[in-house]
C-alpha positions in Angstrom: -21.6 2.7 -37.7 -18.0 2.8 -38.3 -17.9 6.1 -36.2 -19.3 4.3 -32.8 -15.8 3.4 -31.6 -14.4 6.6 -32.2 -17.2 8.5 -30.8 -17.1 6.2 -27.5 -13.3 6.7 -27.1 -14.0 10.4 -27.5 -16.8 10.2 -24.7 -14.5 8.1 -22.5 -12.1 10.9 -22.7 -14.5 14.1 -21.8 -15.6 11.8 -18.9 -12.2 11.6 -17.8 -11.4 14.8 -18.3 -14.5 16.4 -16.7 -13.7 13.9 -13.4 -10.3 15.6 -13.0 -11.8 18.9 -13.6 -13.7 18.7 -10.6 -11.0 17.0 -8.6 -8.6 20.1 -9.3 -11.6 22.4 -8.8 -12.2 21.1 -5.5 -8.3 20.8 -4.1 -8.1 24.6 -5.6 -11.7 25.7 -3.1 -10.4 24.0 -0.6 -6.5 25.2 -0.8 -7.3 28.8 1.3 -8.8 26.3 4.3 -5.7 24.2 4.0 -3.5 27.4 4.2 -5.0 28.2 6.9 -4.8 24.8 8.8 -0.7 25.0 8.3 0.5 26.8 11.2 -1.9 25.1 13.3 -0.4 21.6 11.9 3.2 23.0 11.7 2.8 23.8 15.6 1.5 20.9 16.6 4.1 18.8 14.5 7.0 20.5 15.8 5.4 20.4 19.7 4.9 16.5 19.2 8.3 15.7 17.5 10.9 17.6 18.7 12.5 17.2 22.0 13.4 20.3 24.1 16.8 19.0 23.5 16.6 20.4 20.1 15.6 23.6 20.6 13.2 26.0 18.4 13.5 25.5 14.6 15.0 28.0 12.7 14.2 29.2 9.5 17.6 30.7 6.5 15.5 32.9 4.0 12.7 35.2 4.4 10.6 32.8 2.5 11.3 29.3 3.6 8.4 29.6 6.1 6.2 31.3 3.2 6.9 28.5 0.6 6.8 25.6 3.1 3.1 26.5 4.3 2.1 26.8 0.6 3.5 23.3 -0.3 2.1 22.5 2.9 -1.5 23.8 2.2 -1.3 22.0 -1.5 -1.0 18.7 0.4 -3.8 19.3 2.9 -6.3 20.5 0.4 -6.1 17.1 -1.5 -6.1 15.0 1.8 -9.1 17.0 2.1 -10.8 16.7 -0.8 -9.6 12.8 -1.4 -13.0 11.6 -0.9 -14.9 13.8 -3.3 -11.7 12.8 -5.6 -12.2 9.3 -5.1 -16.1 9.7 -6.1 -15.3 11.8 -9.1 -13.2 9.0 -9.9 -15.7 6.1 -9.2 -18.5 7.9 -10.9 -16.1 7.5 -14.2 -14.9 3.6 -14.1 -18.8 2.4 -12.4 -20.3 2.5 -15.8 -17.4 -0.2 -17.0 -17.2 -2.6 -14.3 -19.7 -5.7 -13.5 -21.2 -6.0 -10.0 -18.5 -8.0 -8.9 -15.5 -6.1 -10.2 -17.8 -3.0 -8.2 -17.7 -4.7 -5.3 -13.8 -5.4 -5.2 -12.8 -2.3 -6.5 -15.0 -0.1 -3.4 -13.2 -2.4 -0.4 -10.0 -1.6 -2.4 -9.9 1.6 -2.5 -11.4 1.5 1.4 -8.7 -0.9 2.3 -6.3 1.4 0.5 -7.0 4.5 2.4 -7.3 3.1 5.7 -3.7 1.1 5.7 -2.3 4.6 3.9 -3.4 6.4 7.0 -2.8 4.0 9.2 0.5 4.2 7.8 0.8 8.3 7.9 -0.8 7.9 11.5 1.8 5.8 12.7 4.6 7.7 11.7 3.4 11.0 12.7 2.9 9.3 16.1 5.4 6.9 17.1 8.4 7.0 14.2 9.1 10.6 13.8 9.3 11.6 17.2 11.8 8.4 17.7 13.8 10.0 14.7 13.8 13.1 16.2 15.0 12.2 19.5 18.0 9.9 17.8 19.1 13.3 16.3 18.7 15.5 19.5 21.0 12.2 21.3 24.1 13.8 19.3 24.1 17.0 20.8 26.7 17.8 23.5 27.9 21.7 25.0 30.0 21.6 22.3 27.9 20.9 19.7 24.6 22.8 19.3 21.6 21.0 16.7 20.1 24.2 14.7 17.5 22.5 12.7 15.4 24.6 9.7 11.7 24.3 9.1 12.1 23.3 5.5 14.5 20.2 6.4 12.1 19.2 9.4 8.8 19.1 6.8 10.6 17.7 4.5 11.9 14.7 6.9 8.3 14.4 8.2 6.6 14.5 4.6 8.8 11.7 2.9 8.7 9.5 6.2 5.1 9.7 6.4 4.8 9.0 2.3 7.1 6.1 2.7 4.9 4.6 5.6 1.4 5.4 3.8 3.1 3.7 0.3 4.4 0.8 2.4 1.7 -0.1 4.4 0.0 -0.7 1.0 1.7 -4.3 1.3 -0.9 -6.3 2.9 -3.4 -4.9 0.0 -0.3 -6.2 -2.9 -0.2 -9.2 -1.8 -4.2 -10.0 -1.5 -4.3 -8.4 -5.2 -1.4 -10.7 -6.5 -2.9 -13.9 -4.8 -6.1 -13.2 -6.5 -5.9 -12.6 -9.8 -3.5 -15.4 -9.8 -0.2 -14.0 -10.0 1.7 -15.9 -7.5 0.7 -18.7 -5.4 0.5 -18.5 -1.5 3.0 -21.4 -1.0 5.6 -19.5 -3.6 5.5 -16.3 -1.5 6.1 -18.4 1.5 9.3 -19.9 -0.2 10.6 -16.7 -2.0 10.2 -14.8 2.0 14.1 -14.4 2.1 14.0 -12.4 -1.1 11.0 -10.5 -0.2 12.8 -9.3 2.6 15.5 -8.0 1.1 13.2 -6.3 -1.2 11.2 -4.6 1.6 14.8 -3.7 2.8 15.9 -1.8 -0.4 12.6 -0.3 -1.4 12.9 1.1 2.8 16.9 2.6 1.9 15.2 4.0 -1.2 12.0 5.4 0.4 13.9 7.0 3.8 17.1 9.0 4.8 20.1 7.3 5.0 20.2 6.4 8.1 20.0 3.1 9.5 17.5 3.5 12.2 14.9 5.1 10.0 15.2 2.0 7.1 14.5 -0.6 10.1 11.7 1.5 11.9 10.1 1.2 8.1 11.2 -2.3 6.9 10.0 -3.8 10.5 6.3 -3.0 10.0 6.6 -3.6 6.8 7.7 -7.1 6.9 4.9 -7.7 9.3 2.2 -6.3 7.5 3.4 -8.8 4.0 3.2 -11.5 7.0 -0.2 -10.6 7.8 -0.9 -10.6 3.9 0.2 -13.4 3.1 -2.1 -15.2 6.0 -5.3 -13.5 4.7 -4.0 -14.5 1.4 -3.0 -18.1 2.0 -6.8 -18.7 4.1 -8.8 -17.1 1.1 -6.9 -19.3 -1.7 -7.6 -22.5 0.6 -11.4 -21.6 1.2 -11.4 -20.4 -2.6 -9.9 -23.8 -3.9 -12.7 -26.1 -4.9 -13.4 -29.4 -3.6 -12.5 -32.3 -6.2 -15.4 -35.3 -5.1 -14.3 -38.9 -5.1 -14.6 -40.7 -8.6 -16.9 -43.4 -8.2 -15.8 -47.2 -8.6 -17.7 -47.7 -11.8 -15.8 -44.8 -13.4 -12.7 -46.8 -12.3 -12.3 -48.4 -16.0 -12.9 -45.5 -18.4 -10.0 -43.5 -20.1 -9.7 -41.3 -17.4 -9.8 -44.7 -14.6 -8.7 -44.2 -10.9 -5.0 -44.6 -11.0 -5.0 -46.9 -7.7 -6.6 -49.1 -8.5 -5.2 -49.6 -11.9 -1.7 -49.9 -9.6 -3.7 -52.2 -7.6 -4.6 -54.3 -10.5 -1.2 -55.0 -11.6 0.4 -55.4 -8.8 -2.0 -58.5 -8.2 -1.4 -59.0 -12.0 2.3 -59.3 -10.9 2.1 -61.2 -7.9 0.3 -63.9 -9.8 2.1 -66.8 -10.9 1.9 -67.7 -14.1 -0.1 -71.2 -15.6 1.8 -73.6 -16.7 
């Protein structure tokens, strides 16, 4: 049927579309509970961040509190409704994949989520209230920090984007050890370049300041250490084991090499008949 191809390319694509269907349908149900959960997260935020030193936040336009809880409620609806997403989107590629590619691609995404909020945790907890306090440590009587609620959330939701993104490293490096990519042993001698990667992609990813580019380029660097140990010990067990070649092999085409040197080094160390 010369149709079949087109007709399956045209079934892929309703599939797809139907799976982000429902994923927009459910971040736009659940977008009025997220709108609600913003003042209750913008409280708590601000109560766990900021130092008395810096006062309340202030806010420059009657809307800047408005807007910032809507943009606010868009990302808490799809951390909300990121596991009925990530279904939706497993129900579509399942049909594709083998048993084994199945298997890889669920601890992925599993693996995935947990280091991103691991990553989102630990910036909410430990590095943004560290960044806060450094900007609070410049005030003096003369000079009075009036910080607005759009430049606060906006601080707070690239740092913790950055640190979800870059705690994706231990999960990079597993994926380029496996499908063969790079070696183990050529990560380990390119580490001086990685580093000054991880040191870039953390002036890119955060303000520029220097305090915030180490507090994310320090975990970082840890976490490619840790994945390139669970890397390097899954290529060793992975590597097959080549078995001896027995002696009566040792003359074919392919012979052992020693003792072919063997051979003529005795050849050698013969003296010649005379």
């Amino acid at each position: 049927m010369p149709d079949a191809p087109e007709q399956s390319f045209i079934s892929h694509l309703e599939a797809l579309r139907n799976a982000l269907l429902h994923c927009v349908a459910a971040a736009a149900l659940l977008y009025p509970v997220g709108y609600w959960l913003t003042s209750y997260c913008i409280d708590a935020l601000i109560r766990w961040s900021c130092p008395p030193e810096l006062g309340a936040l202030s806010f420059f336009s009657p809307m800047e509190v408005f807007i910032a809880r809507l943009k606010l409620a868009l990302i808490l609806a799809l951390a909300l409704g990121y596991p009925y997403c990530a279904w939706q989107i497993w129900r579509f590629l399942l049909p594709a994949l083998y048993e084994k590619e199945r298997r890889a691609l669920k601890w992925g995404i599993v693996f995935s989520s947990v280091l991103f909020l691991a990553g989102v945790a630990f910036c909410a907890g430990v590095i943004l209230p560290m960044v806060m306090r450094f900007a609070a440590g410049f005030a003096t009587p003369e000079l009075k920090p009036v910080l607005g609620l759009s430049n606060f959330l906006n601080l707070a939701g690239w740092l913790m984007l950055a640190f979800g993104l870059m705690f994706q490293f231990p999960l990079f490096v597993l994926l380029l050890v496996k499908f063969g990519v790079v070696q183990a042993s050529t990560l380990r001698r390119q580490r001086p370049y990685i580093i000054v990667l991880i040191l870039i992609l953390a002036a890119v990813l955060t303000p520029p300041d220097v305090i915030s580019q180490l507090l994310l380029a320090i975990p970082t660097w840890l976490l490619f250490e840790l994945g390139l140990l669970l890397a390097g010990r899954r290529q060793t067990a992975a590597e097959p084991e080549i078995p001896d070649k027995p002696a009566a092999d040792a003359g074919d085409g392919d012979g052992n090499m020693a003792d072919f040197y063997r051979r003529e080094a005795r050849r050698k160390s013969t003296p010649p008949e005379t």
